[in-house]
C-alpha positions as CSV (number, residue, x, y, z in Angstrom):
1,X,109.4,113.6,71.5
2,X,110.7,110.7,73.4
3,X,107.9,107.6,73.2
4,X,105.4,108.0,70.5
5,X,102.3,105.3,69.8
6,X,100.7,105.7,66.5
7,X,98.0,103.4,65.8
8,X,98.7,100.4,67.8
9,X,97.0,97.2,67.3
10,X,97.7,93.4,69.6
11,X,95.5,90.6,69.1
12,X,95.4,87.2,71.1
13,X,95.0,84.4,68.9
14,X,93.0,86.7,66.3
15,X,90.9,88.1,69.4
16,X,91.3,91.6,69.4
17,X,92.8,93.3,72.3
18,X,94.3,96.6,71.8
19,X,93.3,98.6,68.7
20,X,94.0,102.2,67.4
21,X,96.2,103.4,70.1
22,X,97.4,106.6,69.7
23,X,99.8,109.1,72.2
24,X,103.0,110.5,72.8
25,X,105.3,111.6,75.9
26,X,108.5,114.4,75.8
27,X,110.9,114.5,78.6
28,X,109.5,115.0,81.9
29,X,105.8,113.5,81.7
30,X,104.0,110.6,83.5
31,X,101.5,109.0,81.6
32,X,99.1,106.4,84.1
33,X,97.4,104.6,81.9
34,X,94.4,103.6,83.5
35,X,90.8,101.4,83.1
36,X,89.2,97.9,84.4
37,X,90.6,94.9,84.7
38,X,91.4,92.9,81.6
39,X,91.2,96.0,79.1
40,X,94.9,95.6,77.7
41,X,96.9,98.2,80.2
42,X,99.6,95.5,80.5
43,X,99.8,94.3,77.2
44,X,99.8,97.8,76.5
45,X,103.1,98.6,78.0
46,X,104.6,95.0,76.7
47,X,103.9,96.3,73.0
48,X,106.0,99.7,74.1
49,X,109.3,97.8,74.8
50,X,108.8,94.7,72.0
51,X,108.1,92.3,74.3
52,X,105.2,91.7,72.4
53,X,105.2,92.5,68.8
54,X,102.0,94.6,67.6
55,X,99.4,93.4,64.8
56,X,98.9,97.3,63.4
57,X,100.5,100.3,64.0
58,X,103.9,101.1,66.1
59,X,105.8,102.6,68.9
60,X,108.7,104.8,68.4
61,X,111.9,106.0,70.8
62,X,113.1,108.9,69.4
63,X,111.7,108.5,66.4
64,X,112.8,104.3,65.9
65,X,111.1,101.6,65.7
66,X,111.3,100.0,68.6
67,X,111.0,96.7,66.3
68,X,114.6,98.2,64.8
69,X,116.0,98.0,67.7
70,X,118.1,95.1,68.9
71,X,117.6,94.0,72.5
72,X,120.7,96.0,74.3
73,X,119.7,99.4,72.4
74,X,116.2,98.7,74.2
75,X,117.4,98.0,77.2
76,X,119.8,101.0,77.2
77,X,116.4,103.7,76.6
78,X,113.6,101.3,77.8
79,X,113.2,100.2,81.5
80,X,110.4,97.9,82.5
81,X,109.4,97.0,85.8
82,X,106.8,94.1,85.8
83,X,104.0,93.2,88.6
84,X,105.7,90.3,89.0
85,X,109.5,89.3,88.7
86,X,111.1,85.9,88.4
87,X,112.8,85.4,91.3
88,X,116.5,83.8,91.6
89,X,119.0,83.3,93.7
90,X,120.8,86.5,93.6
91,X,121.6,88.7,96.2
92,X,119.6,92.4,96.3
93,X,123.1,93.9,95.5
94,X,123.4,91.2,92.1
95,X,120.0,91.8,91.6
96,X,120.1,95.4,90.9
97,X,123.6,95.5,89.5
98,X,122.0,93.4,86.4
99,X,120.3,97.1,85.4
100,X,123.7,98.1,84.5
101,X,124.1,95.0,82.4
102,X,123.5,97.6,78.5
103,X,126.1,100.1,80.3
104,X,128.8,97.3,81.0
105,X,131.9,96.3,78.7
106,X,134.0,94.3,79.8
107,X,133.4,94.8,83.6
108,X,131.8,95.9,86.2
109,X,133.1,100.0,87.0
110,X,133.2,101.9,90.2
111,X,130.9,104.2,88.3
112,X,128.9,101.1,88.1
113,X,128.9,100.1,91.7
114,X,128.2,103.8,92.9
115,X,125.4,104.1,90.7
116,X,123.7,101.1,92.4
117,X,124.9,101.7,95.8
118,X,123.0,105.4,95.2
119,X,120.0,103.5,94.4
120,X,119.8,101.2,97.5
121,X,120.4,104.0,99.5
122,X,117.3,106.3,97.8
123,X,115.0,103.3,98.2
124,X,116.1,102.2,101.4
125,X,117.5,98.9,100.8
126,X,121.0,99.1,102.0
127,X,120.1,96.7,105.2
128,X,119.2,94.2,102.4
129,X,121.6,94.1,100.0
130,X,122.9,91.3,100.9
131,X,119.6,89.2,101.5
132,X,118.9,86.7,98.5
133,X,115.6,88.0,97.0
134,X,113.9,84.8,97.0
135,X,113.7,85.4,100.9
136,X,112.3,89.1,100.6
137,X,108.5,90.0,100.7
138,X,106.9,90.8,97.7
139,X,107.1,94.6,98.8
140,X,110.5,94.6,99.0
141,X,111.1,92.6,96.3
142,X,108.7,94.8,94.0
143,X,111.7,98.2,95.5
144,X,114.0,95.9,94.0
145,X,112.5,95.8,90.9
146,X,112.1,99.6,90.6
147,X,115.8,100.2,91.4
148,X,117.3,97.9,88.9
149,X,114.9,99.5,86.3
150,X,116.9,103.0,87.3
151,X,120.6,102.1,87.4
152,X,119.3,101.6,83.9
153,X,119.1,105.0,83.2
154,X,116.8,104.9,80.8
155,X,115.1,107.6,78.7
156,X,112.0,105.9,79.5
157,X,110.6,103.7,82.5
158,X,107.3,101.5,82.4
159,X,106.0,100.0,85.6
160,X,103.1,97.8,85.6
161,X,101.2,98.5,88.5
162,X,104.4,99.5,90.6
163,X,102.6,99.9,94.1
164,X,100.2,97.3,93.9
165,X,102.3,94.8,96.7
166,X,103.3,97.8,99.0
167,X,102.0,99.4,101.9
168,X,101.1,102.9,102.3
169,X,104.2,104.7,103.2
170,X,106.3,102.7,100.7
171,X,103.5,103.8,98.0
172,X,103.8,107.3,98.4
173,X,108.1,106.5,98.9
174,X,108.1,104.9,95.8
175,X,106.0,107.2,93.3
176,X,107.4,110.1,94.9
177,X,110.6,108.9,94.2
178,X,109.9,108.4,90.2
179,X,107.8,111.7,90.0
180,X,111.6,113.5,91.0
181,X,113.3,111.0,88.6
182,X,111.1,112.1,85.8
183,X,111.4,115.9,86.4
184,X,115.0,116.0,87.2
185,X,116.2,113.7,84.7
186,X,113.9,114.9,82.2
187,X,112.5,111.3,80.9
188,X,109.7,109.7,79.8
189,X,107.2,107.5,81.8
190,X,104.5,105.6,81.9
191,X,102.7,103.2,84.7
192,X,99.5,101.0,85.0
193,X,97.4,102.0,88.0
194,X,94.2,101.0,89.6
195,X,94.0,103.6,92.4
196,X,92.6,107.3,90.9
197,X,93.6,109.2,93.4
198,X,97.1,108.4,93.1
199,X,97.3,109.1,89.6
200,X,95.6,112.1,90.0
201,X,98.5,112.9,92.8
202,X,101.3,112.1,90.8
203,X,100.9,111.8,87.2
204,X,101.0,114.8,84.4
205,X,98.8,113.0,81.9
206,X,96.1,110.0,81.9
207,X,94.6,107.6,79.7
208,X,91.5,105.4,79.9
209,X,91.4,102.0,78.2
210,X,88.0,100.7,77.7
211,X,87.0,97.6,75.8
212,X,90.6,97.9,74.0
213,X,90.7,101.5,72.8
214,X,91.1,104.7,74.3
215,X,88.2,106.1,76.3
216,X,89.6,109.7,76.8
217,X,92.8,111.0,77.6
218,X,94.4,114.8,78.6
219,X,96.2,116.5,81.4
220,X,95.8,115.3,84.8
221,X,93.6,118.7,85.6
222,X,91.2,117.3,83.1
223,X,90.0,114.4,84.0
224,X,86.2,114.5,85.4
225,X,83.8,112.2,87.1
226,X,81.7,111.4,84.0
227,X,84.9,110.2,82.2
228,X,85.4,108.0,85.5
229,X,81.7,106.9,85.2
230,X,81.7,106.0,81.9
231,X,84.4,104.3,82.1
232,X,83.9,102.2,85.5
233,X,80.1,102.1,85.5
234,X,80.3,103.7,88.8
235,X,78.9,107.6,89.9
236,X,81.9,109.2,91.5
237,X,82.6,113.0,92.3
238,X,85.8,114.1,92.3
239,X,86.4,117.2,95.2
240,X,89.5,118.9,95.9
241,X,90.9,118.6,99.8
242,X,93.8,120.9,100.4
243,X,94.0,121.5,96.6
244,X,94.5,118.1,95.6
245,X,91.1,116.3,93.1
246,X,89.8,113.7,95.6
247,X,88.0,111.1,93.7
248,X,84.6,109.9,95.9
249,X,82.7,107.2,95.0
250,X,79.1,107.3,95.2
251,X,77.7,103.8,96.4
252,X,74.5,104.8,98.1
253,X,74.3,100.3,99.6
254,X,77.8,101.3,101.2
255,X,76.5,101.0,104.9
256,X,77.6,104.0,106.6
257,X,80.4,103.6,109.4
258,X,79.0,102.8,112.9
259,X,79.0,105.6,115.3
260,X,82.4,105.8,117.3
261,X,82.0,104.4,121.5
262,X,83.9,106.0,124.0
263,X,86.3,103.5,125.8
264,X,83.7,103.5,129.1
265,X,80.7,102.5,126.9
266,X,82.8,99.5,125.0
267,X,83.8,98.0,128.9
């Protein structure tokens, strides 16, 4: 077992947030932890790499403490990719060369420099490695993010909600991207999602916060619609279109789309 939660308890100021979380990931699973706004998904993954430091119960990385472990030990297993980065003025190339920062002695290797220039190149950034990222878009600065988390090489990635400033294409680009990381690499990881569908596409496991504690949690094939309604207070169906579950919501004062006009009858 790579990552395991036993019991995990974070309170605010003596407000409950997050209490008896329980679950564990081996090599080659994606966990998307998913639930409402304001339910403790992000604390959640904060707790799993000591940012925060939980109230009850803890999180272990092959079987350590993650409270045992001193900062570069984390960083060298852990990566974590926030929604929202501090931005500097570094250069993309900089930027992402600062994930190899627990690998590096005393300088910075060829072995170092190919493994980011390998990165770049996967997530199509090459044309702006040289850009400063305080002048990039928050989608390409979010890429960014996600490829200094992998020159990492970590034995487990968290990404808090790692699509949620990108367009389509670069969605689908980027998740597709960690699915192959996790199988061929064989590592742990876990990500914060809004969007169902998408973590029914790529994940191998889910888990539903509610009110601060597990809902219900399994395989990917076993999450149904009452799950989704009890969680969301809102009917859905889930159907499967070319053997993929399709979540559907059903919103019956959703006005129905206005019938299509040929080009004559719009002139």
């Amino acid at each position: 077992m790579i990552l395991d939660v036993r019991g995990l308890a974070f309170s605010y100021n003596s407000h409950p947030v997050l209490e008896g979380i329980e679950f564990s990931l081996g090599a080659g699973e994606l966990l998307a932890i998913l639930g409402p706004n304001g339910v403790g998904k992000t604390t959640l993954l904060k707790c799993m790499n000591a940012i925060h430091k939980p109230t009850g119960g803890a999180v272990y990385v092959h079987w350590r403490s993650v409270l045992e472990l001193s900062p570069r030990d984390i960083a060298r297993d852990v990566a974590y990719v926030a929604q929202r980065s501090e931005v500097a003025r570094l250069t993309v190339f900089d930027t992402v060369l600062m994930g190899r920062k627990p690998h590096i002695r005393w300088k910075v290797s060829d072995t170092d420099v190919k493994i980011v220039d390998a990165a770049l190149s996967r997530l199509h950034l090459n044309a702006l490695r040289l850009r400063y990222i305080d002048t990039l878009s928050g989608g390409e600065l979010q890429k960014v993010s996600v490829a200094r988390a992998l020159v990492q090489e970590p034995q487990i990635l968290l990404l808090d909600e790692p699509t949620s400033s990108l367009d389509l294409k670069n969605q689908i680009d980027i998740l597709t991207m960690i699915r192959r990381v996790v199988d061929e690499h064989q590592i742990a990881a876990v990500m914060t999602m809004h969007d169902l569908n998408t973590a029914l596409r790529f994940a191998h496991k889910f888990l539903f916060l509610k009110s601060g504690r597990i809902h219900s949690a399994g395989a990917i094939q076993e999450m149904t619609a009452e799950m989704i309604e009890s969680v969301y207070g809102l009917p859905v169906a889930v159907h499967h279109h070319y053997g993929r579950p399709l979540v559907v919501p059903l919103c019956e004062d959703v006005p129905a789309p206005l019938p299509t006009r040929s080009a004559a009858q719009i002139n």
